[in-house]
N, C-alpha and C positions, 0 to 999 in steps of 0.2 A: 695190578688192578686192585681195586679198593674192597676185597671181597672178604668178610668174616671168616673168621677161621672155622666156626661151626659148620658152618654151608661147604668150606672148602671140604674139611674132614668127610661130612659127611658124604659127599659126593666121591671123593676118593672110595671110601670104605666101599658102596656101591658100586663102583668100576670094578674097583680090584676083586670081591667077591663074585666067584660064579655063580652062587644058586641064586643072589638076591634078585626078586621081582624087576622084571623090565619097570613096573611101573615107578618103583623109589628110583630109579636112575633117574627116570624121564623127571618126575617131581625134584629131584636134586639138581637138575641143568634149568630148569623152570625157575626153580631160587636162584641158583649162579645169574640167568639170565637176569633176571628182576633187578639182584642188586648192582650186577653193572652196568644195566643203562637207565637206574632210575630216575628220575625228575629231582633234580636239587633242588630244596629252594634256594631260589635265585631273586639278589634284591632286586627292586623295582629299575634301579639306575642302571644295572648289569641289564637287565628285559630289553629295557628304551637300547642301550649298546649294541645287542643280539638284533635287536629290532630291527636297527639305521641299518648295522649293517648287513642285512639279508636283501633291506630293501630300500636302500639308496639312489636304488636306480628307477624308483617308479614315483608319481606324482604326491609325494606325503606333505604330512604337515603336522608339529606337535599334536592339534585337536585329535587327528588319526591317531597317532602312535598312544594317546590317552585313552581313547575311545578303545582300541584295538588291548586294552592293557585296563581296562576297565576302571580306569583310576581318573580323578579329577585333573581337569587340566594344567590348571594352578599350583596345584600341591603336586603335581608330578614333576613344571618345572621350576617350583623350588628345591625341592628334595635334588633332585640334579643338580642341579647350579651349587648348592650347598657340597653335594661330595665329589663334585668333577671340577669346580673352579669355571665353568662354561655352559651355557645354555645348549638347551637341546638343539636350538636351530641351528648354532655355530661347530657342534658335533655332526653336525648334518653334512654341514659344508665343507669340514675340516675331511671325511670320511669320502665323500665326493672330488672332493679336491684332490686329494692322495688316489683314490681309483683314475681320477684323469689322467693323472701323469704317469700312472702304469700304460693306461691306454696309449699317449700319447709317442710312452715311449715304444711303444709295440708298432706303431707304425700307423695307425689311426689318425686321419683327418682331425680337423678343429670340431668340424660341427659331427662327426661323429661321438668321439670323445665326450662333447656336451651332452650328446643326446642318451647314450650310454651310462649316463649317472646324474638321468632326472631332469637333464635342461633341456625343455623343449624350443628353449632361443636360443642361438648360436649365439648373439649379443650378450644376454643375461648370462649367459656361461662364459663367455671374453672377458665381461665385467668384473665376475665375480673372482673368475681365475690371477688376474690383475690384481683386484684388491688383496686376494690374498698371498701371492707371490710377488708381487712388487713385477712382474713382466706378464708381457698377451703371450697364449697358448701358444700363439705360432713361434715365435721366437723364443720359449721355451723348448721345442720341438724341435726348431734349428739346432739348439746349444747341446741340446739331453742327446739325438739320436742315433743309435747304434751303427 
């Protein structure tokens, strides 16, 4: 874990000694804890990434994920597109597309599947799955299943 050596020391030394204060223990795991689950900064395009994929499966749209990230809509997807090679939307689908096909191989219906990762039409989910596997879900489901 990513923790200072100062924080560590000092924490040790408070274990191991018996007479030190309950309270520097407690304040030394209160640093230990701090610095290992702290907030990285994290770029904007890594957020939009965390973002898709937490919530892929619910009705989004770049405007959201801008809004939700408090950044301009335009400047959020060039800045993407610049360090990813791909637009937000098509990470969207790309991210969707790959959850279907776990689903599908799990044993999940078409229109479940679809519905599971945002597509509220079974069609618009056939369509898109198509476009971007070159075959319809179902007969991808034939060929993938366990």
């Amino acid at each position: 874990f990513p923790v200072s050596e100062a924080t560590f020391r000092s924490l040790r030394r408070y274990a191991e000694e018996p007479a030190a204060p309950e309270y520097m223990l407690a304040a030394g795991l209160f640093q230990l804890y701090s610095e290992l689950f702290a907030e990285k900064k994290r770029s904007p395009v890594r957020m939009v990434q965390d973002y898709i994929k937490s919530s892929y499966m619910q009705n989004i749209s770049v405007e959201q994920i801008a809004q939700q990230l408090h950044m301009d809509r335009r400047y959020l997807s060039r800045l993407f597109k610049q360090r990813t090679g791909q637009s937000i939307q098509d990470y969207l689908i790309l991210i969707r597309m790959e959850e279907s096909k776990t689903l599908l191989r799990r044993g999940h219906n078409v229109k479940e599947a679809g519905f599971l990762c945002g597509y509220e039409d079974p069609a618009v989910f056939s369509r898109s799955f198509k476009t971007h596997y070159g075959i319809c879900p179902s007969e991808w489901k034939k060929a993938n299943s366990d």
